[in-house]
Every structure is written in C-alpha cells, then in structure tokens.
N, C-alpha and C positions, 0 to 999 in steps of 0.2 A: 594366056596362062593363068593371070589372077583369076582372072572370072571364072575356069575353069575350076581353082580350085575353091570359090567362094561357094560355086554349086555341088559340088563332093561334098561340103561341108553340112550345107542343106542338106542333101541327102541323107548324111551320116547322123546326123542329130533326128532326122526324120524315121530313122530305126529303132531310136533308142525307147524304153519303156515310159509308158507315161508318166508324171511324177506328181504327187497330187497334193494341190494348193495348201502352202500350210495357212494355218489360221490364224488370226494377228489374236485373237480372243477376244473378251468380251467390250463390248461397248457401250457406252455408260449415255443416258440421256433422260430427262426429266418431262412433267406433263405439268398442268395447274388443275388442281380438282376443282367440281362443281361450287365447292365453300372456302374456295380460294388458297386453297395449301398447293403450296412445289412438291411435287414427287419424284425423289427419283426410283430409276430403274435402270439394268441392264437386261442384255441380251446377247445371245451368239448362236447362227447359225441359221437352218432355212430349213422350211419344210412345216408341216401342222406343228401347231403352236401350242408349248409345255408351257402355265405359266407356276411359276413356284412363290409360296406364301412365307415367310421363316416365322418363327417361335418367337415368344418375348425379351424382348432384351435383342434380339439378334439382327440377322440385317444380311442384305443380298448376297453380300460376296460371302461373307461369312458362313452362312445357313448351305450355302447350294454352289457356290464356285471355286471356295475356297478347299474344297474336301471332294470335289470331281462328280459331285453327279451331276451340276448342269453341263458340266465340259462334255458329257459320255453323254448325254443326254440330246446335246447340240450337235453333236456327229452324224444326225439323223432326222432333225428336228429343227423347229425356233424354240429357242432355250429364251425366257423371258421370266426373270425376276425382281419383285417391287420389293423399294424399299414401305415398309408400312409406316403410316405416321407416326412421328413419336421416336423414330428409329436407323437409325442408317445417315443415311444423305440428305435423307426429307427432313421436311419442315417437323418441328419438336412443340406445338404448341401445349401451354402448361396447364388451360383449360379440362379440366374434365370430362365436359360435355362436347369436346371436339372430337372424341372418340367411338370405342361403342361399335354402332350400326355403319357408322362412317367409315371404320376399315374395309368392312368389306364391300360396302358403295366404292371405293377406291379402285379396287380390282374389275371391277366390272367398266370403272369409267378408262382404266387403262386399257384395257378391250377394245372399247370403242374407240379409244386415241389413235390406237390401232389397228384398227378397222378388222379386229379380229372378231367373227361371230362366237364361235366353238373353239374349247381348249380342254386338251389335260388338263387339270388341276391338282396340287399338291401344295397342301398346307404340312407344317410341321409347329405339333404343340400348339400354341394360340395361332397359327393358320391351319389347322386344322378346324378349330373353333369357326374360321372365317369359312373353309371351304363347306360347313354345314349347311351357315347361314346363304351360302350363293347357293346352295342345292335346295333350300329352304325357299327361296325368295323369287334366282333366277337359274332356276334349274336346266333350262333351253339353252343357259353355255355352257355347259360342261359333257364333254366328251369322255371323262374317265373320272374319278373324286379317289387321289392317294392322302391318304392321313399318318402321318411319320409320326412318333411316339404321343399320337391320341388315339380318338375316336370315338363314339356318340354312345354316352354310359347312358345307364338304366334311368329310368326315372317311375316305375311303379316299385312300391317299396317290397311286393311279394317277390320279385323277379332280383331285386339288388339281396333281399336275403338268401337268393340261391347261388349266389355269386360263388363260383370256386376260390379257394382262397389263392394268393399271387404270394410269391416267393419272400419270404422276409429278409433273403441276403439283399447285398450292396456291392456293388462295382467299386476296390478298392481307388480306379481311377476318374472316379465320379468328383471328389473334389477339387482336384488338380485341376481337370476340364471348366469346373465353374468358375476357379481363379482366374486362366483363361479368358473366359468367357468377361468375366467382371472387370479388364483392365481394358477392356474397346475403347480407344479416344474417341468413340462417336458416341457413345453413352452419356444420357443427360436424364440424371436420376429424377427433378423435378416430372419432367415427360413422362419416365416411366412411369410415375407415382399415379399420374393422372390419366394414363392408358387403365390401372390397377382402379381405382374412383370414379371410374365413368357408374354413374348411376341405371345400372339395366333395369328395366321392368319386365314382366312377366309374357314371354315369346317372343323377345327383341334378340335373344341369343340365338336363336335357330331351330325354335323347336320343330320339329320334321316327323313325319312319319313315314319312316324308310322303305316300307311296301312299295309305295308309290315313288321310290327311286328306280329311274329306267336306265343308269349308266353301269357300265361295272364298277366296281368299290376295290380297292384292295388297303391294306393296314400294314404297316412296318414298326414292332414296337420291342425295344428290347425286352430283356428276361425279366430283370428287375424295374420294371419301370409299369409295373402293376397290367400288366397286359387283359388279365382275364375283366377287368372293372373297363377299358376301353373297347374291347371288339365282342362280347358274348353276346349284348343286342345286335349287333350288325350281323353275327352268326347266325343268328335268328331269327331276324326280319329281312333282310337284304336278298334280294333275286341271285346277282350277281357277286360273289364275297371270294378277295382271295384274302389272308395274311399270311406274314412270316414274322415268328417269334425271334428276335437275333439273341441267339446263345451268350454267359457273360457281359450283355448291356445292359445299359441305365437309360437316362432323360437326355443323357449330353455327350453321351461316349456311343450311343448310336448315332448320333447327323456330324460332329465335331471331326474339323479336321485333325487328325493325327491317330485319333480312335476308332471313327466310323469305318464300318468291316464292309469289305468287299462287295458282300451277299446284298447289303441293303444297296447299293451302285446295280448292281446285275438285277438284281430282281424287281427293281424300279423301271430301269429301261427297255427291258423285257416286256413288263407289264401295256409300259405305252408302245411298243411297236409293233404291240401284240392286238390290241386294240385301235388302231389307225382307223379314219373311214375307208372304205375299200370303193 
C-alpha cells in the first residue's frame, strides 16, 4: 500500500507544471591583471556574453545590478560586470599612471580570463570612453558597442560649430542622485583623483574612425545630458546607429537606481537579443 502510494505521488507531481529555476543572483569573483592589480567582477546568467563598463566614481552593482539592467539582461544572456580600477572592489592604486589605457586593457584581459572571444559591450559615461577605445584597438571582440549617457563627440571644429544646440533645462533630481552617488563606502577620492590625472597623449583615448566600425552601435542618453554633442557624429558616420533620447533625464537619473526609466532596461535588452549571432 505504501509504495503504492509513494508511486501516485510520482505521478502526480509528474503532472504538474514546470517551475523554473529561481536564480540565487549575482556572483562576485576576481582576476589579477597583466600589471598585477585584483579585479573584481560579477556575473549572472548563461548564454552570449554582455560585458557592462560603469561611469566614474561608479562600480558593478551599482551602475548595472543595482537598477535591473543586468538582472533583465541575464535572463537571456552572461550578464558580466568589471569593477574598473580605481573603483568598486578592485584594487584603488593612487598612482596616476596606473590608469589611462589600462582600463580598458582590463576588459579585454577579463575576456580572456574568461575565455570569452566576442561580447556585447556597454560602457556608461567614462566606460563608454573605454568601449571606444576596445573598438579602436580591439575591435574583433565586440559583438554590439552600447554607450549609456556618452558617445564619440566631434572633433573637426567646422562640424562641432554645427552642433544643434542641447536643451539648457536640468533634471530637478539630478543632485539628490549625485549625493547618492558621493556617499559609496567603496569610494576612495585619492584613486579617483588619479584615474582624473592619468596623463593621455594624443590618440591614447580612442581615437577611431567609425566608418570603419563593422558592429551595430546603439546610444542611450538622457534629455538633459547634452545628447546632440554625444551621438550627431555617430549619426553621421556609423553604418549601423540606433539611439534613444530618455525624456526628463540627466547624467545620473538615467543609469541610477531609483531614477533610471524603464525604456533605457527595454530598449537595451532588446537591442542585444536583437543582435545575437544567429
């Protein structure tokens, strides 16, 4: 009789609808760079691999887990985000010459730690700056280049004077968000300082000539956050160009958890599952 009913029970659980794995989230682990710095990183999830860059001052969870686009992003994908030096969990060296070109040697060496060839790519503000420079440099890993409140300004001065002009309002929730932003216990202003002093020379930033960019591009930039000075070259030169303009945002109320709208979540993820290799 037991075992009869032990097998009805089989059975009956054998009816029932699937139920699907929840996720524990993200998991945190570290590399050593070629010039001896600890890096960390997270990730969550499985499939072609998203790696996401944060903004100055900012950092993993913060820029990209903390506000759900890598969470929606990992539903689909490897969700994979560095912290940058200087920043986050990583090493903060106070040098200024530890920086620079080195960030985005960083990204490329987490790649290989991970035996990742090809990735989305998605900087935001100074990882945008980074994602130039790997499209500049090593442009054979990048499967997509998003640029969240940047993008690659002019630099012939006849082309910057036709610049349309960008909105002179302000996001009255733009300072709240940078108070925010400024009370990070992982924040170590020495580091910053010296991320801010790295001494560039002349094509060590990324100089590029985007014709000869063979990925699609797309731009996420708020209203107020001078949008037309970020994407009008990319309108212009780029094969492949989407943007979205986010209505009432700034520099930090677009990516910022509590701020960040909707649209820039959807039309991110979109973007990449839209472009997958097939």
């Amino acid at each position: 009789m037991r075992r009869f009913l032990m097998i009805a029970f089989a059975v009956a659980l054998s009816s029932l609808p699937a139920v699907a794995v929840v996720d524990d989230g993200p998991s945190h682990a570290e590399f050593t760079t070629s010039d001896g710095l600890r890096i960390h990183y997270m990730a969550q999830g499985k499939g072609v691999p998203v790696v996401f860059i944060h903004g100055y001052t900012g950092s993993a969870e913060g820029n990209w887990f903390s506000n759900g686009v890598a969470v929606e992003v990992a539903k689909t994908h490897r969700a994979i985000a560095i912290d940058c030096r200087g920043h986050g969990l990583s090493d903060k060296p106070h040098d200024p010459k530890m920086y620079g070109p080195a960030m985005a040697r960083d990204v490329v060496e987490l790649m290989d730690h991970l035996e990742i060839d090809r990735a989305h790519l998605h900087g935001y503000s100074m990882g945008g700056g980074i994602v130039t420079q790997i499209l500049a440099r090593w442009p054979e890993r990048a499967l997509t280049a998003t640029y969240g409140g940047s993008g690659v300004a002019e630099t012939d001065p006849v082309w910057i004077a036709k610049l349309a002009k960008d909105s002179d309002q302000s996001d009255p929730q733009e300072a709240e968000a940078r108070s925010t932003l400024q009370a990070s216990p992982q924040r170590d202003e020495a580091a910053l300082g010296a991320v801010r002093e790295y001494p560039w020379t002349e094509g060590e930033r990324g100089a590029i000539d985007l014709r000869q960019v063979k990925v699609p591009v797309l731009a996420l930039v708020g209203e107020f956050d001078r949008p037309n000075g970020k994407i009008t070259r990319m309108k212009r030169e780029l094969a492949d160009f989407e943007y979205l303009i986010l209505p009432g945002k700034s520099h930090l109320t677009a990516i910022m958890a509590g701020y960040i709208p909707k649209k820039y979540i959807s039309k991110f993820a979109q973007f990449v599952r839209a472009h997958d290799p097939r």
